[in-house]
DRENFISE-535316 format. One record per residue: residue in one letter; residue number from 1; y, z, x negated of N, C-alpha, C in turn. Coordinates in Angstrom, 1 decimal, padded with zeros to 4 digits. Each point is the difference from the previous one (the first is absolute). Example, Ala and Ser with C-alpha at 12.3 -4.5 7.8 and 13.67 -1.06 7.14 Angstrom:
BEGIN
<res A&n 1&n.c2 -005.7&n.c3 007.8&n.c1 -013.2&ca.c2 001.2&ca.c3 000.0&ca.c1 000.9&c.c2 001.2&c.c3 000.0&c.c1 -000.9>
<res S&n 2&n.c2 001.1&n.c3 -000.7&n.c1 000.4&ca.c2 001.1&ca.c3 000.0&ca.c1 -000.9&c.c2 001.1&c.c3 000.8&c.c1 000.8>
END
This chain:
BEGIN
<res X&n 1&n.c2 -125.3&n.c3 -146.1&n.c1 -232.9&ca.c2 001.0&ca.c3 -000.9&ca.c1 -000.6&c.c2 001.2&c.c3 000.9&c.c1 -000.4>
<res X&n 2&n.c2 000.7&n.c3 -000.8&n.c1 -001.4&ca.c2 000.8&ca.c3 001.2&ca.c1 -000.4&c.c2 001.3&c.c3 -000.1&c.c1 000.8>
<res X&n 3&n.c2 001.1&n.c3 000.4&n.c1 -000.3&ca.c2 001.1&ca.c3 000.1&ca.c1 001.1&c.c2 001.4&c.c3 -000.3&c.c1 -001.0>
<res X&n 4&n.c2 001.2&n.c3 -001.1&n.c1 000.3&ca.c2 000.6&ca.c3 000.5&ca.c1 -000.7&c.c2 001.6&c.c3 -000.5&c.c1 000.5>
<res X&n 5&n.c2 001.0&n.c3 000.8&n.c1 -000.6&ca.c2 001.3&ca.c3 -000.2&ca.c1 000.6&c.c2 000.8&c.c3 -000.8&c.c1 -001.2>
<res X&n 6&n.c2 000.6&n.c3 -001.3&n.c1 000.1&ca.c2 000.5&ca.c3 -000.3&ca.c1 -000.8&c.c2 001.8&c.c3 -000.2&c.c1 000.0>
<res X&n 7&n.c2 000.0&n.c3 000.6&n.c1 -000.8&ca.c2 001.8&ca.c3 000.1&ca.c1 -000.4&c.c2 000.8&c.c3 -000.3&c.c1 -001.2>
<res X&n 8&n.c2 001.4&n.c3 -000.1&n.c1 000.0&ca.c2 000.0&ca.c3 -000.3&ca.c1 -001.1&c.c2 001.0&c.c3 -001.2&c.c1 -000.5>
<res X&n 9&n.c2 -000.1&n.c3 -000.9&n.c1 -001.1&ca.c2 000.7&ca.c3 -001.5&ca.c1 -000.6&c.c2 000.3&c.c3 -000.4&c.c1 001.3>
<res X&n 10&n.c2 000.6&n.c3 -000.7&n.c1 000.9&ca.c2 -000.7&ca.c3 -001.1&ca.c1 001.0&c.c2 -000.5&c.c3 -001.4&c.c1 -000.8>
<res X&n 11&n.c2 000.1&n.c3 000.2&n.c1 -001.6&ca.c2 -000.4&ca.c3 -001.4&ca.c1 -000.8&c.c2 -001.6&c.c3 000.0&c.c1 000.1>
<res X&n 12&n.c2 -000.3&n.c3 001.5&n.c1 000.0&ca.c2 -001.1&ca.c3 000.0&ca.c1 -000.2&c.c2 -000.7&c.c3 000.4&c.c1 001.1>
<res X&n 13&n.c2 000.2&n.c3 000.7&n.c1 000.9&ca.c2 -000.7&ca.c3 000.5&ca.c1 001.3&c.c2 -001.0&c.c3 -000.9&c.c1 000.5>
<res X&n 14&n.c2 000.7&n.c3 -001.6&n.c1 000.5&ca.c2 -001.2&ca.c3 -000.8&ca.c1 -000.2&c.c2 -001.0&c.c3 000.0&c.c1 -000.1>
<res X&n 15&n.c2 000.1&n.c3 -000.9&n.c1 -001.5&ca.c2 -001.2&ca.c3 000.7&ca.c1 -001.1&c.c2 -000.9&c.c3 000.6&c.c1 -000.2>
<res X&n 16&n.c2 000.9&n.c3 001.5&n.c1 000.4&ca.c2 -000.9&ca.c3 001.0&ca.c1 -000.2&c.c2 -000.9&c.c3 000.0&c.c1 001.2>
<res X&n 17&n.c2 000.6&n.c3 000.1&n.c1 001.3&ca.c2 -000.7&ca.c3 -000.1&ca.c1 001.4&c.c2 -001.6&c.c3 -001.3&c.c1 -000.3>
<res X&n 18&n.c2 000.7&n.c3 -000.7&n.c1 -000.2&ca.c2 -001.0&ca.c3 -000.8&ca.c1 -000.1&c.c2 -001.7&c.c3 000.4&c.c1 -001.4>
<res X&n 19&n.c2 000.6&n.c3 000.0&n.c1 -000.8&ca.c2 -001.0&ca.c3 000.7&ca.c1 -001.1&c.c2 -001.0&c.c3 000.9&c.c1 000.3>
<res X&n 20&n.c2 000.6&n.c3 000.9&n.c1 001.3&ca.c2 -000.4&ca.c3 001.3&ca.c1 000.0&c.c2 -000.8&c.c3 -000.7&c.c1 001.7>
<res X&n 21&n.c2 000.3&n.c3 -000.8&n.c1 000.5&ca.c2 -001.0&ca.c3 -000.6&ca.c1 001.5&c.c2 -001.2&c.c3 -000.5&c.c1 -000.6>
<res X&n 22&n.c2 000.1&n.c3 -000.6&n.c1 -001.4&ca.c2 -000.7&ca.c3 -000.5&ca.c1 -000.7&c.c2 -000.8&c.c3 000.0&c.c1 -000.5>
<res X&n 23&n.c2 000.3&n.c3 001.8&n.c1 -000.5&ca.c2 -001.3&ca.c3 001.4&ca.c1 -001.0&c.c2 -000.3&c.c3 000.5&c.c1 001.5>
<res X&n 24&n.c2 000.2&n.c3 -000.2&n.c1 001.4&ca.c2 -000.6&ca.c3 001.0&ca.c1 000.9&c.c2 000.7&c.c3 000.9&c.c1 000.4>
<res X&n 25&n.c2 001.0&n.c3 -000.3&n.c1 -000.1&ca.c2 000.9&ca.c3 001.4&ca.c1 001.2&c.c2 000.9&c.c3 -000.3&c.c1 000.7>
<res X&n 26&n.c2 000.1&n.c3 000.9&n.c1 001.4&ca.c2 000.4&ca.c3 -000.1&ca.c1 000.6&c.c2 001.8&c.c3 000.4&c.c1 000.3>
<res X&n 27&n.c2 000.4&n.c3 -001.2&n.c1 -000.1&ca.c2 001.7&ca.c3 000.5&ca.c1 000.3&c.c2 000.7&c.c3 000.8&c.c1 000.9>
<res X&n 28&n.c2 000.6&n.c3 000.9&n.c1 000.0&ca.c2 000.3&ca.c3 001.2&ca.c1 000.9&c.c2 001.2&c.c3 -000.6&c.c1 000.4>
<res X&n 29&n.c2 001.3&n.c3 -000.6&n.c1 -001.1&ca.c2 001.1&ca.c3 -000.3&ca.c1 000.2&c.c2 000.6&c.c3 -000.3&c.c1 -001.3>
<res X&n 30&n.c2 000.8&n.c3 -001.4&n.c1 000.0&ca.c2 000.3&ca.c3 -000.3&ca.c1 -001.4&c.c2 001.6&c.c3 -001.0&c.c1 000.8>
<res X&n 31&n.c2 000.6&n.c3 000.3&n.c1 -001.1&ca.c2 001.7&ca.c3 000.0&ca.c1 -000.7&c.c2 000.7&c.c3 001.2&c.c1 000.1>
<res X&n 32&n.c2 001.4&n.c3 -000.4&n.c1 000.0&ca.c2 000.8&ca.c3 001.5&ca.c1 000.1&c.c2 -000.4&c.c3 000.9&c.c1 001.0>
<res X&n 33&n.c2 -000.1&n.c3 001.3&n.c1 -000.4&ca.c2 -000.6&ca.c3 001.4&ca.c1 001.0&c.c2 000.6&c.c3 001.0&c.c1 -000.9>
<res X&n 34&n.c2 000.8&n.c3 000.3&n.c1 001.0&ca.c2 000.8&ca.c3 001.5&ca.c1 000.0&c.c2 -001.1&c.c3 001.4&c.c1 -000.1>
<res X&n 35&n.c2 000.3&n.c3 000.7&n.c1 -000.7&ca.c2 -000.9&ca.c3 000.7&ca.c1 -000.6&c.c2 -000.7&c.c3 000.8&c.c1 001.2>
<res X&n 36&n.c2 000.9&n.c3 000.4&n.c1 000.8&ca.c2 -000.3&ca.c3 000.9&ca.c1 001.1&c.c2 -001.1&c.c3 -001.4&c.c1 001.1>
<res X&n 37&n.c2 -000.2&n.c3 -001.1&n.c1 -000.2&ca.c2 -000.6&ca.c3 -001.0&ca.c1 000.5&c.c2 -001.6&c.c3 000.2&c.c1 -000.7>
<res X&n 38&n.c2 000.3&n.c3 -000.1&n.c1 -001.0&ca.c2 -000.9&ca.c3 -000.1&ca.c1 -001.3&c.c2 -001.1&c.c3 001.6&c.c1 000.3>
<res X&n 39&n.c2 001.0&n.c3 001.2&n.c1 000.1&ca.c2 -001.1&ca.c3 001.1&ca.c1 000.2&c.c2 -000.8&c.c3 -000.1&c.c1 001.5>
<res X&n 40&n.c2 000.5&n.c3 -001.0&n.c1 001.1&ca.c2 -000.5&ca.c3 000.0&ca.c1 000.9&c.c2 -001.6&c.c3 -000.4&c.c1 -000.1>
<res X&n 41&n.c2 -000.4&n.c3 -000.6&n.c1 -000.9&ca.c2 -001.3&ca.c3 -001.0&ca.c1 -000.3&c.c2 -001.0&c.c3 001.2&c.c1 -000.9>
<res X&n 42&n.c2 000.8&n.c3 001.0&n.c1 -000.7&ca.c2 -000.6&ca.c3 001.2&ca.c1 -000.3&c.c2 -001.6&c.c3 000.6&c.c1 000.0>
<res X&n 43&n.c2 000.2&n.c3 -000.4&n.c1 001.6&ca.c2 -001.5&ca.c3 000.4&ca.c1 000.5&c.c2 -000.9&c.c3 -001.1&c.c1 000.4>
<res X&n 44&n.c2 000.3&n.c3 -000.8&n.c1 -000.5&ca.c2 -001.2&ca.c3 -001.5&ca.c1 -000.2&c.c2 -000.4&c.c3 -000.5&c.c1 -000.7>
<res X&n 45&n.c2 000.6&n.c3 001.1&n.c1 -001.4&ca.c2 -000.7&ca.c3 -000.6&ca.c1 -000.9&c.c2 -000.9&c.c3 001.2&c.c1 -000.5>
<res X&n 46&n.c2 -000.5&n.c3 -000.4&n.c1 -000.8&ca.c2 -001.5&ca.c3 000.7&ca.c1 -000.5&c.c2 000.5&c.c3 001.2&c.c1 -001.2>
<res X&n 47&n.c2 -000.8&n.c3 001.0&n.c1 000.4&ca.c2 000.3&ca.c3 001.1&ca.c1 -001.0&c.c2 000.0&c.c3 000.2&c.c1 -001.4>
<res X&n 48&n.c2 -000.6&n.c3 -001.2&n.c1 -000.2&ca.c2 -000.1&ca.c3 -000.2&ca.c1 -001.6&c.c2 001.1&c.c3 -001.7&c.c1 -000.3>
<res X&n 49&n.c2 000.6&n.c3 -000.3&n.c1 000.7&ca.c2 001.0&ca.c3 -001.4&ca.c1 -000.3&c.c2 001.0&c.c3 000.1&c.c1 -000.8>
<res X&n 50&n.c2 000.0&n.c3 -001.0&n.c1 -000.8&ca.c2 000.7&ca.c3 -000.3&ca.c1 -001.1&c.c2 001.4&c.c3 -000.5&c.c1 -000.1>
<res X&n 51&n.c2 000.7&n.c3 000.8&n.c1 -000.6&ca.c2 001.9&ca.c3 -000.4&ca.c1 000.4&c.c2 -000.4&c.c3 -000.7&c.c1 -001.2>
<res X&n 52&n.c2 000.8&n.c3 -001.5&n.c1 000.0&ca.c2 000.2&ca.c3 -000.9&ca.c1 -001.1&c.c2 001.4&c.c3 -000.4&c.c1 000.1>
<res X&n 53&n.c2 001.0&n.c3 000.6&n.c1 -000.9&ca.c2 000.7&ca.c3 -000.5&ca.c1 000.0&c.c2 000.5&c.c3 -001.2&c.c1 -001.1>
<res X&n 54&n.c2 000.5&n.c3 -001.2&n.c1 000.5&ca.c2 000.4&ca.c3 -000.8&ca.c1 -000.8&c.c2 001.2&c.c3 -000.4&c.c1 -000.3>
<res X&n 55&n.c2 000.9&n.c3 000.5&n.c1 -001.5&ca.c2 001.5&ca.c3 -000.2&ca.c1 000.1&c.c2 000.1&c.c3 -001.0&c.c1 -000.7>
<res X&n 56&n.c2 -000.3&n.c3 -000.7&n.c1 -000.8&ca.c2 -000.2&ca.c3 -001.4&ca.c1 -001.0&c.c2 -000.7&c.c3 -000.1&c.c1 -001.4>
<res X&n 57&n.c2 -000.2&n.c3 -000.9&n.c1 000.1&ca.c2 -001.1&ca.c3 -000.3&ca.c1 -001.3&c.c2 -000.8&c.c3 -001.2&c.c1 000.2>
<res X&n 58&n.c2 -000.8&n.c3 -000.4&n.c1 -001.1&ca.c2 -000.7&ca.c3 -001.2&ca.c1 000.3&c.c2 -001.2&c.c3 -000.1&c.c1 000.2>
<res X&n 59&n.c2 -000.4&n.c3 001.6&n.c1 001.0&ca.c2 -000.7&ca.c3 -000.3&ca.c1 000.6&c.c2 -000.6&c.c3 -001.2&c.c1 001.1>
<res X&n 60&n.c2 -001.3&n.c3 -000.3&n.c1 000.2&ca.c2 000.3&ca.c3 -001.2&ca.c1 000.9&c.c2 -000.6&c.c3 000.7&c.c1 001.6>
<res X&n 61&n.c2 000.2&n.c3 -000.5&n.c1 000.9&ca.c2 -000.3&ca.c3 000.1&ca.c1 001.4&c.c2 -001.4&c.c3 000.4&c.c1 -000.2>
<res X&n 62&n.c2 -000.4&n.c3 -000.9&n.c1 -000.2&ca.c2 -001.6&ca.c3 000.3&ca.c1 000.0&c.c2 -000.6&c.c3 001.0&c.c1 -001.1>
<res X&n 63&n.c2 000.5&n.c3 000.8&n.c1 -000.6&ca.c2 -000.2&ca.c3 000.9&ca.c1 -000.8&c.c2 000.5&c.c3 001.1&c.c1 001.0>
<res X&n 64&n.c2 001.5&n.c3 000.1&n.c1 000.8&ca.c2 000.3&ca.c3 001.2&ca.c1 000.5&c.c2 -001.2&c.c3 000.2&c.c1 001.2>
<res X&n 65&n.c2 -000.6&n.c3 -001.2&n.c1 000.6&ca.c2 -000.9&ca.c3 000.1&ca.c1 000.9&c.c2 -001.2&c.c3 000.8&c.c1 -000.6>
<res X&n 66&n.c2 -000.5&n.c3 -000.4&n.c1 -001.5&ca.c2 -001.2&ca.c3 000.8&ca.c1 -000.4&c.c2 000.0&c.c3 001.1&c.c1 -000.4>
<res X&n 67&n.c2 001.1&n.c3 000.4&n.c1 -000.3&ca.c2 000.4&ca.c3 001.8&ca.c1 000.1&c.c2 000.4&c.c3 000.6&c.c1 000.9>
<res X&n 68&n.c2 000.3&n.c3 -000.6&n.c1 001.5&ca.c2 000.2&ca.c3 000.8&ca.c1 000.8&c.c2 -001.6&c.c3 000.0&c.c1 001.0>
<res X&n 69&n.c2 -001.1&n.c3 -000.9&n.c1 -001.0&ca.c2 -000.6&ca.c3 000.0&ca.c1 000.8&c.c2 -001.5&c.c3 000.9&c.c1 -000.7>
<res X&n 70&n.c2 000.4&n.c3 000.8&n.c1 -001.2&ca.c2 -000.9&ca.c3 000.1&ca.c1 -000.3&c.c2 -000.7&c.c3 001.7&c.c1 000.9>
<res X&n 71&n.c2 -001.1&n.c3 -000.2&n.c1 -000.3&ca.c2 -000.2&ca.c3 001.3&ca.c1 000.8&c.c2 -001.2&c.c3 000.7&c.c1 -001.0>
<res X&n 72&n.c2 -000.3&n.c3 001.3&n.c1 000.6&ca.c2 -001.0&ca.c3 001.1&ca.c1 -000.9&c.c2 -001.6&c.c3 -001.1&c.c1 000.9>
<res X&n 73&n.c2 -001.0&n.c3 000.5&n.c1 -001.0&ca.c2 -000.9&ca.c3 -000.7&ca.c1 000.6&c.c2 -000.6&c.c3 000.5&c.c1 001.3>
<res X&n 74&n.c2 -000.7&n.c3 -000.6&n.c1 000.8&ca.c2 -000.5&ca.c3 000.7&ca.c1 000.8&c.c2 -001.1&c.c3 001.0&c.c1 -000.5>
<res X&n 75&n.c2 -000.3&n.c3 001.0&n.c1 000.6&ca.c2 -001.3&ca.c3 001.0&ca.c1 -000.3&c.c2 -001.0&c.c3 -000.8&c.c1 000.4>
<res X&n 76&n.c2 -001.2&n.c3 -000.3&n.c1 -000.4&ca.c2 -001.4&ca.c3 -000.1&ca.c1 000.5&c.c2 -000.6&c.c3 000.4&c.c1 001.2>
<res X&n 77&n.c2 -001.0&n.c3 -000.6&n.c1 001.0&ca.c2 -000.2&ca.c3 001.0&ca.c1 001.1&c.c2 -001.1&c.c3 001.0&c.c1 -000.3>
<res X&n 78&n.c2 000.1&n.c3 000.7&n.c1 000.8&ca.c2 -001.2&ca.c3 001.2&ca.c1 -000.3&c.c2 -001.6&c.c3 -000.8&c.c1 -000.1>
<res X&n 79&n.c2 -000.6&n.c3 -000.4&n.c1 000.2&ca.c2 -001.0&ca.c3 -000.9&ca.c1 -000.1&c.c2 -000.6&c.c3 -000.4&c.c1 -000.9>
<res X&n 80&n.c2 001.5&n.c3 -000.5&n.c1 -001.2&ca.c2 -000.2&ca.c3 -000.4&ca.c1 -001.2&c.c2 -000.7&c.c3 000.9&c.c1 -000.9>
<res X&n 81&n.c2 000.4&n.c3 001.6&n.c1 000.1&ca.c2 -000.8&ca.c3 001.2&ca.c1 -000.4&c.c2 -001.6&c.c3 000.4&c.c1 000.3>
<res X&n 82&n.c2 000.0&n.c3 -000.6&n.c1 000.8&ca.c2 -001.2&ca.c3 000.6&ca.c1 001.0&c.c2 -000.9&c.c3 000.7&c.c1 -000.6>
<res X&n 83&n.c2 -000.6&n.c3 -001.3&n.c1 -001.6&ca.c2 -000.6&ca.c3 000.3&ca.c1 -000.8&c.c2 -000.2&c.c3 000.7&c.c1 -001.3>
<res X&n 84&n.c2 001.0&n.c3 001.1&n.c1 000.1&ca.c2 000.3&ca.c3 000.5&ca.c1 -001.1&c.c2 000.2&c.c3 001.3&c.c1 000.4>
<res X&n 85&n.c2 -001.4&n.c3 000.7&n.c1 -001.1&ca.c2 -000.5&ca.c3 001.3&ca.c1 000.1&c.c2 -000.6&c.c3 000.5&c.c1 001.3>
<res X&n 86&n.c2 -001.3&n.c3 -001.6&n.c1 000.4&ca.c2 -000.3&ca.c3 000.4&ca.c1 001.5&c.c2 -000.7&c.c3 001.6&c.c1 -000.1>
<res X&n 87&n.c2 -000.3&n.c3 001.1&n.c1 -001.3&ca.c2 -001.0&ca.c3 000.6&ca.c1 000.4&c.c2 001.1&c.c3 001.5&c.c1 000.2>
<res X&n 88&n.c2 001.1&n.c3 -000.3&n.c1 -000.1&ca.c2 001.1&ca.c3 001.1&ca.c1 000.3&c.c2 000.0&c.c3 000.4&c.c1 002.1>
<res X&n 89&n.c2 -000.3&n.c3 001.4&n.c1 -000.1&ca.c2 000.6&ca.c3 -000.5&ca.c1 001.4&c.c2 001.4&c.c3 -000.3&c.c1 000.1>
<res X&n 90&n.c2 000.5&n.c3 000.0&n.c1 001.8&ca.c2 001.2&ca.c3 -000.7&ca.c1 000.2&c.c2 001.1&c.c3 000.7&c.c1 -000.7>
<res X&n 91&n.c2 000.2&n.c3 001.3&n.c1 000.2&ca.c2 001.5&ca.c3 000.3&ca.c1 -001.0&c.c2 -000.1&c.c3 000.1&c.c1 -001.4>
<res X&n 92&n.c2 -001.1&n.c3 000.2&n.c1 -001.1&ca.c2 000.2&ca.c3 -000.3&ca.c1 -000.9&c.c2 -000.3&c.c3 -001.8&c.c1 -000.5>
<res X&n 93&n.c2 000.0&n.c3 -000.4&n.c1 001.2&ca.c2 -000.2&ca.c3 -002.0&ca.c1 -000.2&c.c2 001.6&c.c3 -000.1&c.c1 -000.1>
<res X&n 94&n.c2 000.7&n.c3 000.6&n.c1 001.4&ca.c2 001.2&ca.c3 -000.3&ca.c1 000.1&c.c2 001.0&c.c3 000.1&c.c1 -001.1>
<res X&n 95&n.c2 -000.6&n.c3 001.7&n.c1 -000.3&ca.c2 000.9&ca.c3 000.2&ca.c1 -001.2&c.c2 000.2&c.c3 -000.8&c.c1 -001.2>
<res X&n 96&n.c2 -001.0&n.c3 -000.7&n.c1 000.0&ca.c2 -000.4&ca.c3 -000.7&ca.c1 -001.3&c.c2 000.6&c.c3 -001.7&c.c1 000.5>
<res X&n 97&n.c2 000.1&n.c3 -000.3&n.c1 001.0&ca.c2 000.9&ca.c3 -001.1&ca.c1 -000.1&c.c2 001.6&c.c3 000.1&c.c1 000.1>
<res X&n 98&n.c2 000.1&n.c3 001.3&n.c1 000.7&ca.c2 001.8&ca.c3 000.2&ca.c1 000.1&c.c2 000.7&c.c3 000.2&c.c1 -001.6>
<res X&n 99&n.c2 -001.3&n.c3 000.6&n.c1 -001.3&ca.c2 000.0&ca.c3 -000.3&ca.c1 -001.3&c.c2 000.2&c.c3 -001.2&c.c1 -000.2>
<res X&n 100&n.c2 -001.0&n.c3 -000.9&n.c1 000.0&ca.c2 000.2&ca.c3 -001.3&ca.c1 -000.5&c.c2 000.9&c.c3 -000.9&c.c1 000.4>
<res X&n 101&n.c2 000.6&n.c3 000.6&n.c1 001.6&ca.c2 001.1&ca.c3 -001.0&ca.c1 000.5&c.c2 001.6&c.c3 000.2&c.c1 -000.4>
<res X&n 102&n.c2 -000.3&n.c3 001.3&n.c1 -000.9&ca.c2 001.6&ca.c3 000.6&ca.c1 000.1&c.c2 000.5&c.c3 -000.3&c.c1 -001.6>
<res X&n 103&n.c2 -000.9&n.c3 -000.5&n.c1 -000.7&ca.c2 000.0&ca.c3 -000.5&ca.c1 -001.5&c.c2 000.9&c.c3 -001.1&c.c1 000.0>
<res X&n 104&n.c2 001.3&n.c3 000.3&n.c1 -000.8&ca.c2 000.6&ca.c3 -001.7&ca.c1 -000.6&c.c2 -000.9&c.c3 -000.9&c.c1 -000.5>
<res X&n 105&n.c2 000.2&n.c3 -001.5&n.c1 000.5&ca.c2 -000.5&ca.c3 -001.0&ca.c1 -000.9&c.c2 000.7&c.c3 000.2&c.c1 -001.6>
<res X&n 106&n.c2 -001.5&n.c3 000.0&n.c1 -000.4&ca.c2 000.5&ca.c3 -000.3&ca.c1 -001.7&c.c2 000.4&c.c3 -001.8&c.c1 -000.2>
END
């Protein structure tokens, strides 16, 4: 579950808290937070998490929810490979999926 600290408008904190319980994550701490508050939570969130900041616009709540909620896809499990190039042995099989896994989606 993703992790998130919300700060900010208090018009909108809310809002936003709510939006974001709503796409699936979990609130760490929301309204005013002193910065030195704020780095405290540092280490609870995920190494890949998304600073969103919101200073005005007509964005709506539920929009700031689906960009802070978007994420890279997951990888496939190994499994899904299994099939491909069974007649390779294992490191040139391997090699040949760490190929096909490391390719951008076109």
């Amino acid at each position: 579950m993703p992790a998130a600290v919300v700060t900010g408008s208090p018009d909108l904190v809310p809002d936003i808290t709510i939006a974001l319980k709503s796409a699936g994550f979990e609130i760490l701490a929301a309204g005013e937070i002193s910065p030195a508050t704020a780095a405290e939570f540092l280490p609870l969130l995920a190494p890949t998490a998304t600073v969103l900041v919101v200073t005005e616009g007509p964005e709506t709540v539920d929009g700031i929810a689906a960009l802070a909620g978007r994420r890279p896809p997951e990888p496939l499990p190994w499994w899904h490979y299994a099939g491909v190039d069974p007649d390779l042995d294992f490191a040139d099989w391997r090699n040949s999926i760490l190929c096909l896994t490391s390719l951008p989606d076109a």
